[in-house]
C-alpha positions as CSV (number, residue, x, y, z in Angstrom):
1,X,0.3,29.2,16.9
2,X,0.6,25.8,14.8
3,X,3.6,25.1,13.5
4,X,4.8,25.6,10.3
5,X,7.3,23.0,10.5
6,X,4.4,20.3,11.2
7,X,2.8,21.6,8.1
8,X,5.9,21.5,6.0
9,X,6.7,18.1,6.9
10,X,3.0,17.0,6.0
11,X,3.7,18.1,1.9
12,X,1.3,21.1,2.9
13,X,4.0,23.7,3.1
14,X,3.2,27.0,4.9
15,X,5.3,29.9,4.4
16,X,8.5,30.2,6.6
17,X,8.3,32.6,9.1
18,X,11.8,34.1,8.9
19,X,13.7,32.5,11.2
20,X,17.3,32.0,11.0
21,X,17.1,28.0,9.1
22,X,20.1,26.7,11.9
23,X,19.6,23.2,13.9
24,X,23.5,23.6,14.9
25,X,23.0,24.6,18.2
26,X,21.2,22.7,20.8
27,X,19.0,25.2,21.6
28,X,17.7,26.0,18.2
29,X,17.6,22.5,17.4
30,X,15.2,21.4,20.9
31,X,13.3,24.2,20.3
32,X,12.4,22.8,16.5
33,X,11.9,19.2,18.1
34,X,9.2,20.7,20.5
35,X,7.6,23.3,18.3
36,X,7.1,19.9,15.7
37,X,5.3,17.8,18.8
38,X,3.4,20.2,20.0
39,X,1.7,21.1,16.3
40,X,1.5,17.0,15.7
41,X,-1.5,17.5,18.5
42,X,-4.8,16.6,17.3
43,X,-3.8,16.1,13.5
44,X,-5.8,13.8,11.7
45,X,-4.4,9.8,11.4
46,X,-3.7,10.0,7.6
47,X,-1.5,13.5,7.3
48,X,0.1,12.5,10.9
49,X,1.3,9.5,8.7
50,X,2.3,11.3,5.9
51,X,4.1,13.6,8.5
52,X,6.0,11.1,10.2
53,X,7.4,9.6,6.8
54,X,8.4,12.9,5.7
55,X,10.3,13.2,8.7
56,X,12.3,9.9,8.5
57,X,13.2,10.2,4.6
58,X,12.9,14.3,3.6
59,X,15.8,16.0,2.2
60,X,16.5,15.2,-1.3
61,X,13.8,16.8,-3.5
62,X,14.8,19.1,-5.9
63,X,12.6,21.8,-5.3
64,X,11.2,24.4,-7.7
65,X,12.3,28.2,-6.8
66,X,9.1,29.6,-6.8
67,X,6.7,27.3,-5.4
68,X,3.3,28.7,-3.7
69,X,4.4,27.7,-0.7
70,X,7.9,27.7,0.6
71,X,9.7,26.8,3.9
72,X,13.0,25.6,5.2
73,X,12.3,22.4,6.5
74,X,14.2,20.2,4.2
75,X,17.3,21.7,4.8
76,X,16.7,22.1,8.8
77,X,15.3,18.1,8.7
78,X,19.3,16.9,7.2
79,X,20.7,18.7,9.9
80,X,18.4,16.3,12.3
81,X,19.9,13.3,10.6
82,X,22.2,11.0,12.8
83,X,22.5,13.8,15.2
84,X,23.3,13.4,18.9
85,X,20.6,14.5,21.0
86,X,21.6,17.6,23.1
87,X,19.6,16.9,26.9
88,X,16.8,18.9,26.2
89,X,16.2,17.0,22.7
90,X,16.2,14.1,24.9
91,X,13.4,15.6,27.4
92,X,11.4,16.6,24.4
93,X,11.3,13.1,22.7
94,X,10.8,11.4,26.0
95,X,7.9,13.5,27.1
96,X,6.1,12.7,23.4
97,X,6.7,9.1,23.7
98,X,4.3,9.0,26.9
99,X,1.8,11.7,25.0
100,X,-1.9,11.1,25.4
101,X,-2.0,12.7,21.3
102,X,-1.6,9.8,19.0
103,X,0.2,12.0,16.9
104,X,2.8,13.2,19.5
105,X,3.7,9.9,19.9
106,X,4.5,8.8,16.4
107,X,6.3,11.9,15.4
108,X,8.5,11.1,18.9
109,X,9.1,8.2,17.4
110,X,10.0,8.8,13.9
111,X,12.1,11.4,15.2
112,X,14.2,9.5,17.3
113,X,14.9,7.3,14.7
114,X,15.8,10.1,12.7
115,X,18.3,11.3,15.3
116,X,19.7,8.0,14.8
117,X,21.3,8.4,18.9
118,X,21.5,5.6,20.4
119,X,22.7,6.9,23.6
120,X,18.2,7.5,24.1
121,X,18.1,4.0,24.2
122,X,18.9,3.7,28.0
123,X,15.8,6.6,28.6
124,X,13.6,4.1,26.1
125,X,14.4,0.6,27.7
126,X,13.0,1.3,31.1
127,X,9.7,2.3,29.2
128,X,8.9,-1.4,27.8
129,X,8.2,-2.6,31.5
130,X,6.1,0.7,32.8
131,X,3.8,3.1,31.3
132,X,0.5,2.5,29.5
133,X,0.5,0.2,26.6
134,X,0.6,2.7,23.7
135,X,3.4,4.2,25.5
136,X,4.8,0.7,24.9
137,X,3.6,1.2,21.3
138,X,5.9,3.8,20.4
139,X,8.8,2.9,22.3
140,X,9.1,-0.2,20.1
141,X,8.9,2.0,17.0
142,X,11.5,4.0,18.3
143,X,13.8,1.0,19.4
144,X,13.3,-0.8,15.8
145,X,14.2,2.6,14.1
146,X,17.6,2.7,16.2
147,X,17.8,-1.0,15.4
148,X,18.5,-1.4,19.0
149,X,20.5,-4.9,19.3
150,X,21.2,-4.4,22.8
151,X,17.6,-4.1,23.4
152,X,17.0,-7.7,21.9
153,X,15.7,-9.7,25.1
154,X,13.5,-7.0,26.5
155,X,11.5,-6.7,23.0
156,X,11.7,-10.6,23.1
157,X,9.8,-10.3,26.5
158,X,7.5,-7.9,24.8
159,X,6.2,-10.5,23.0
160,X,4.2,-11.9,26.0
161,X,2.4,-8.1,26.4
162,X,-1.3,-8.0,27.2
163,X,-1.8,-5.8,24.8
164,X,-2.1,-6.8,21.0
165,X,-0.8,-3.6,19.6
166,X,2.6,-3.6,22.0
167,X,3.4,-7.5,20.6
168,X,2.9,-6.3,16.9
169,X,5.2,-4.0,17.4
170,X,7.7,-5.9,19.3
171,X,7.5,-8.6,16.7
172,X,8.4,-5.8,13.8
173,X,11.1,-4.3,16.1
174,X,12.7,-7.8,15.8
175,X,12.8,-7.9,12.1
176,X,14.5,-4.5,12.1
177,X,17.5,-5.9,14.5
178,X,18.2,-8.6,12.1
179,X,19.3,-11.1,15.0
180,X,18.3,-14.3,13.6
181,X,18.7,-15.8,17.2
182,X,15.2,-13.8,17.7
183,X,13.7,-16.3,15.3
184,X,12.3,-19.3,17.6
185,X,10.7,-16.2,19.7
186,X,8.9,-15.0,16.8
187,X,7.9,-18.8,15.7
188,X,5.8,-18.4,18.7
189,X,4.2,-15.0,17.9
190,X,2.7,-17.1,15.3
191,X,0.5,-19.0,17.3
192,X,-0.9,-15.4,18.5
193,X,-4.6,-15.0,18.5
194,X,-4.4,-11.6,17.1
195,X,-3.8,-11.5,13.4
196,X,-1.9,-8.3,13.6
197,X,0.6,-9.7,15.4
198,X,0.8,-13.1,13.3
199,X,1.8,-11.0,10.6
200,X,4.4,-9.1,12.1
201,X,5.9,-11.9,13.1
202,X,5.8,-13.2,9.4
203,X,7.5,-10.2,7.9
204,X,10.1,-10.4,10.1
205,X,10.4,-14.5,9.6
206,X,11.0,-13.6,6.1
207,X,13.4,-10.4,6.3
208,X,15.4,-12.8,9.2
209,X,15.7,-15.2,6.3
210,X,15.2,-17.9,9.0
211,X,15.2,-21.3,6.9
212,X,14.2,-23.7,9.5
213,X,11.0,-21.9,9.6
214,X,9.9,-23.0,6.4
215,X,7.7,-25.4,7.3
216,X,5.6,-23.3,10.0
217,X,5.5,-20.6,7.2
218,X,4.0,-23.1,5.1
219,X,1.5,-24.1,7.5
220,X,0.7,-20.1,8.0
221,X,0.4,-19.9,4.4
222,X,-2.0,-22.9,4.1
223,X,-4.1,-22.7,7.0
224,X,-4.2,-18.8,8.5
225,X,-7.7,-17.5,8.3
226,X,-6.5,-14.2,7.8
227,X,-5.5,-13.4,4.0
228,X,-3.2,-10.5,4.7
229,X,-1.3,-13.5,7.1
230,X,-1.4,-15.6,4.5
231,X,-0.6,-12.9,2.1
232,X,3.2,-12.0,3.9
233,X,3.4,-16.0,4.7
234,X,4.1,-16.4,0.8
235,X,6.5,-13.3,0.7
236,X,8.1,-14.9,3.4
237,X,8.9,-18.3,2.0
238,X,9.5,-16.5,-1.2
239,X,12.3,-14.2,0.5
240,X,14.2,-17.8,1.8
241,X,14.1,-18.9,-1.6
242,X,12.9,-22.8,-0.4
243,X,12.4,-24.5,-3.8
244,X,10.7,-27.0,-1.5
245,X,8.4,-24.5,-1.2
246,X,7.0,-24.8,-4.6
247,X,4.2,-27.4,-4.6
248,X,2.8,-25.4,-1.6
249,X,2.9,-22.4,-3.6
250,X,1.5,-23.6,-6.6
251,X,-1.7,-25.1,-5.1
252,X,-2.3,-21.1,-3.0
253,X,-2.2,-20.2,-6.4
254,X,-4.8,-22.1,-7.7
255,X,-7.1,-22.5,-4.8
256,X,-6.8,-19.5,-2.4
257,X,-9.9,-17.4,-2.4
258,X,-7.7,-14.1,-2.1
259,X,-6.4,-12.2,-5.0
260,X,-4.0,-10.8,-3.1
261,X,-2.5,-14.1,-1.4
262,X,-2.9,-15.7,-5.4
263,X,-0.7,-12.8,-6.9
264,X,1.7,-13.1,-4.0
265,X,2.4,-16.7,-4.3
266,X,3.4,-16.1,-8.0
267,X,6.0,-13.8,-6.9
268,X,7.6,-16.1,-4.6
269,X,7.5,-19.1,-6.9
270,X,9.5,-16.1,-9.4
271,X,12.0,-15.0,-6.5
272,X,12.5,-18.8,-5.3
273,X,13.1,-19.7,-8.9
274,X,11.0,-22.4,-8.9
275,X,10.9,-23.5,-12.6
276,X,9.0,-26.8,-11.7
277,X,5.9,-24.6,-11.3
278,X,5.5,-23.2,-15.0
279,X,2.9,-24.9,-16.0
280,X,0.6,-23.9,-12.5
281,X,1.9,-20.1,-13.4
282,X,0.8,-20.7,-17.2
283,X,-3.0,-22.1,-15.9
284,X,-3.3,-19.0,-13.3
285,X,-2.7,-16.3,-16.2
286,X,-5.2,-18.0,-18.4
287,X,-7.7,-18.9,-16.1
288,X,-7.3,-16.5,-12.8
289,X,-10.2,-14.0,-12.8
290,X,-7.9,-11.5,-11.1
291,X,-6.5,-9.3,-14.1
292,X,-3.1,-8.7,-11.9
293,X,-2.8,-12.6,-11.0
294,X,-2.3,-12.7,-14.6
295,X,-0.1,-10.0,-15.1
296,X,2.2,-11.2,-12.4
297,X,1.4,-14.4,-13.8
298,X,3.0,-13.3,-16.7
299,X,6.0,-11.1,-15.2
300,X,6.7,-14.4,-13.6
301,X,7.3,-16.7,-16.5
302,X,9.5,-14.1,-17.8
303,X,11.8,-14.1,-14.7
304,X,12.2,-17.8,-14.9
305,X,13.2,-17.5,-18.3
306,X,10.1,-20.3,-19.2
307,X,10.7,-20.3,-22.9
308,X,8.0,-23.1,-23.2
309,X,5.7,-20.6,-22.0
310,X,6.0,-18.6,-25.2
311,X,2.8,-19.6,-26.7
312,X,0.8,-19.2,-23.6
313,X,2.0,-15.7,-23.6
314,X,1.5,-15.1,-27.2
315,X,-2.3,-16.2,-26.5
316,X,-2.5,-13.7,-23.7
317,X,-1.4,-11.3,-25.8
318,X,-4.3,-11.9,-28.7
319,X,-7.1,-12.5,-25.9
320,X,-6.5,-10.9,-22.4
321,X,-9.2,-8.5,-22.0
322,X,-6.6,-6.1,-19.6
323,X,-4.6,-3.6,-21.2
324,X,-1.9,-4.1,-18.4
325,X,-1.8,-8.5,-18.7
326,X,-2.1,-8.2,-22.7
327,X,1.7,-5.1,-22.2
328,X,2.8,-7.7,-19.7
329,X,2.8,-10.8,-21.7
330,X,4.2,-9.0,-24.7
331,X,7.1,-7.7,-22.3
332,X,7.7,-10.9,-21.0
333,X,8.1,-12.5,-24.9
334,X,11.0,-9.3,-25.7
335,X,12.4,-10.9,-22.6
336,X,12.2,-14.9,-23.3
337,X,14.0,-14.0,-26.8
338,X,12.0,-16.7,-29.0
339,X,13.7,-16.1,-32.2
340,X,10.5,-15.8,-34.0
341,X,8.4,-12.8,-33.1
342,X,4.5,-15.1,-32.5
343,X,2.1,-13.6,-34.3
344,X,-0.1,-12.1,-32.0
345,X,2.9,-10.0,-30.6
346,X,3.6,-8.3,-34.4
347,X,-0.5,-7.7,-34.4
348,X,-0.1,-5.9,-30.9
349,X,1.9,-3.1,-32.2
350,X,-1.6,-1.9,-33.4
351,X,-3.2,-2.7,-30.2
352,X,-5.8,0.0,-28.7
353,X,-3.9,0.7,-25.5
354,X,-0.5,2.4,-26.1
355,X,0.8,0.4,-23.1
356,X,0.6,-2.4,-25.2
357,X,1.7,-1.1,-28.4
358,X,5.5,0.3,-26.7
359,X,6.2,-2.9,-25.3
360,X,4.9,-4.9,-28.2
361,X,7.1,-2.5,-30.2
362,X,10.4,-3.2,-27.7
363,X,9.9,-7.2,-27.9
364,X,9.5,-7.3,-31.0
365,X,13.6,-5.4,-31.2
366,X,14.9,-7.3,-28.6
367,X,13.7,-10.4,-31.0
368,X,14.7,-9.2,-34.0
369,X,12.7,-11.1,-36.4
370,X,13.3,-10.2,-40.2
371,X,9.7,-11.4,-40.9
372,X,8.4,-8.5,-38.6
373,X,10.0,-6.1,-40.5
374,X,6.9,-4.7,-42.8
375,X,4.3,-5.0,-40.1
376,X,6.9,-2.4,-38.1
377,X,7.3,-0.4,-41.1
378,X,3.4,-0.2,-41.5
379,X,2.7,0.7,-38.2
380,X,4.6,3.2,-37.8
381,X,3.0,5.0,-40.9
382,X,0.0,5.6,-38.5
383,X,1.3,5.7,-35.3
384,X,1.0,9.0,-33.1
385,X,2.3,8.1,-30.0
386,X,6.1,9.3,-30.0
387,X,7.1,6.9,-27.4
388,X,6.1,3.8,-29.5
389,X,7.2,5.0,-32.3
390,X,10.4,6.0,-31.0
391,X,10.3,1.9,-29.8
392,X,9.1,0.8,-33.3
393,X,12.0,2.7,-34.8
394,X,14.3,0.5,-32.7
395,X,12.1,-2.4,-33.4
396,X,12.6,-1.9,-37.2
397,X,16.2,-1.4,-37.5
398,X,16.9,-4.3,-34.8
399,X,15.0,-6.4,-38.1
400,X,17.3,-5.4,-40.6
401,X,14.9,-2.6,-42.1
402,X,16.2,0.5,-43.5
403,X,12.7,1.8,-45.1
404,X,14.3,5.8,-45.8
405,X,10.9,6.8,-46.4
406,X,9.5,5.8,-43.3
407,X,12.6,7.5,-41.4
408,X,12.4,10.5,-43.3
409,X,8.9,11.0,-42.7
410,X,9.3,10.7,-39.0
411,X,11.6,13.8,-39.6
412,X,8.6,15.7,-39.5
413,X,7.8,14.8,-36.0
414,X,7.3,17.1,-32.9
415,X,9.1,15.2,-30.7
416,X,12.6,15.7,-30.7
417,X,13.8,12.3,-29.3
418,X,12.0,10.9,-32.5
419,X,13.5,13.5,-35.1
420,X,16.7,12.3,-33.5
421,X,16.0,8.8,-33.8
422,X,15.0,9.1,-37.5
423,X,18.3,11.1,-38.0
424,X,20.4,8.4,-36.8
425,X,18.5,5.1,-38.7
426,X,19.0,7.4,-41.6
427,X,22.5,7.7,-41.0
428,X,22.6,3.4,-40.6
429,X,23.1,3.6,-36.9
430,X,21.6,0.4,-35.4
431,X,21.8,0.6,-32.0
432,X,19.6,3.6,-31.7
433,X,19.4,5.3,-28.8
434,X,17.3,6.8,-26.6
435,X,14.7,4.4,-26.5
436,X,12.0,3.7,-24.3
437,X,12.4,0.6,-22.2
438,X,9.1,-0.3,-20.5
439,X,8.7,-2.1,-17.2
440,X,5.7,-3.9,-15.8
441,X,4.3,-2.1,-12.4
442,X,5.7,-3.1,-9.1
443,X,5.8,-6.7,-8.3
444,X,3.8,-6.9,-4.6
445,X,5.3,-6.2,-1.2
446,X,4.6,-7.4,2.0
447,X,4.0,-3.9,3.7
């Protein structure tokens, strides 16, 4: 019978089966452990990933109490949490690890690093030297999830595998130890023919923060014919925060043929605080024909508080064609404080995409510019979207406007949160609140 623990864990929840919902004893607890490996059998790659992630972080939805499908794994998965392994646990693990299923093996894994026991390690160390290479595979996986320090030299060794797939891994497994004395070993996993492993090697240069490998990074960054190398190369450098960095940086961003290396070397000019390279940032989100260059383009400028960049951004605002770089840039003027709200921002409080009109609406309060005022007060006479004009009420009282009539109309409003905000300007409160406070998307990771 499959398991409906499997299919809990993979979001696809099958009803419980009436069990007692105890991982307490040892026996119940192995018993789970097994039941869960044996149903990972033969599942597909994507929901065996989606499994295995489920199993490392489930346990703190707040679930609805009626739900077409119900099951106690949540509650049965915090009891597996930093656990220690009862013997037969052990066995269980041990015997996935060296599973011809794929899926076996990963869930072993994931599992063990969910145990969080480190007394497995001495059952794992002997399998880095023996066993078939993905065996290898998933004992590394295992030994970075335990962040296994005493392991450090034998994934070192690791590094020298015949097989691509068991150095990747080993060279991740490092970054998770956070032993910056496995740096120089890793320097040389980027000489690797396999790309793969390169940038593993990378990722874990950067979380390491290992400064004297700046200038190999750079050398990655400028010269790796893979782009997802180069790609992590710039998070890299921009996680060690080497202003020195910065010219390298800038010309990636103007010349690299991949969007995603372009958009990444933005962020680390941002992170490394590298004000010197405004005016490359300013030329990439007017010219880059990747719409989210430009918006990280323009998130940038704002994090390194560019003020001379205000009229660039103003342009963007007028021209960009993307709905996203257009919000952006008029998020990143709220945030650069000008004094005078530009023009183009006060006209982008009627833009088409209600993106742009909500953070239009919350630069134009954080800049509280008088002159803005009647443009708000307009606006918001045709406005439908409650979220901007709950942001255009702030806007206009943040101006100095006290327009009654445009208040008291909004009394008339569905939305509570805006009835309430009209209640309170009417009442001469300023600082308004709630208040939507909008936030460009997520600046790139490396993984």
């Amino acid at each position: 019978m499959v398991s409906k623990v499997l299919y809990a864990a993979l979001g696809a929840l099958l009803a419980s089966d009436g069990r007692p919902a105890s991982a307490n004893t040892p026996s119940v607890a192995a018993q789970e452990v097994r039941e869960l490996l044996a149903a990972a059998r033969g599942v597909a790659p994507s929901l065996c990933t989606l499994a295995a992630d489920g199993l490392y972080s489930w346990g703190g939805r707040w679930t609805a109490p009626a739900e077409a499908v119900r099951s106690d794994i949540r509650s049965r998965l915090r009891g597996m949490r930093r656990r220690k392994l009862a013997p037969d646990d052990t066995r269980a693990l041990m015997e996935g690890i060296a599973s011809t299923d794929m899926c076996e093996r990963h869930l072993s894994a994931t599992l063990i690093g969910r145990f969080g026991d480190s007394t497995i390690v001495r059952d794992l160390s002997p399998r880095l030297s023996t066993g078939v290479p993905v065996e290898r595979q998933a004992t590394l996986v295992a030994l970075g999830l335990l962040e296994a320090k005493s392991q450090l030299q034998p994934i070192i060794r690791a590094l020298r595998d015949e097989t691509p797939g068991v150095r990747a891994n080993a060279a991740w497994a490092l970054g998770r130890l956070e032993e910056k004395s496995a740096a120089p070993a890793l320097v040389g996993a980027l000489r690797d023919a396999d790309s793969t492993v390169r940038g593993a090697a990378v990722i874990s240069i950067g979380r390491l923060h290992a400064a004297d490998s700046i200038e190999t990074l750079l050398r990655i960054l400028r010269t790796d014919p893979s782009d997802e190398v180069r790609r992590v190369a710039a998070w890299a450098i921009g996680e060690l925060q080497h202003r020195a960095a910065a010219p390298a940086l800038s010309q990636v961003l103007a010349t690299d043929k991949s969007d995603e290396v372009r958009e990444m070397a933005v962020w680390a000019l941002a992170n490394s605080n590298a004000r010197e390279a405004v005016d490359a940032i300013v030329t990439a989100m007017k010219k880059d024909l990747s719409s989210e260059v430009r918006e990280t383009c323009a998130w940038a400028l704002a994090e390194l508080n560019a003020r001379r960049a205000v009229d660039a951004l103003a342009e963007v605002v007028a021209s960009d064609k993307d709905d996203e770089v257009r919000g952006t840039a008029a998020w990143a003027l709220g945030n650069l404080h000008p004094g005078k709200a530009p023009a183009s921002l006060i006209k982008a409080i009627k833009d088409p995409s209600g993106e742009v009109r909500v953070k239009a609406a919350w630069a134009l309060s954080e800049i509280a510019d008088p002159e803005a005022a009647a443009a708000i007060a307009d606006a918001l006479k045709t406005e439908m979207k409650d979220d901007v004009q709950q942001a255009e009420v702030r806007a206009l009282l943040k101006s100095g406007e006290g327009s009654e009539e445009v208040f008291r109309r909004l009394l008339e409003s569905k939305d509570a949160d805006t009835r309430q905000m009209a209640v309170r300007a009417l009442a001469g409160r300023r600082g308004v609140d709630p208040w939507p406070w909008p936030w460009p998307r997520p600046r790139p990771m490396p993984e």
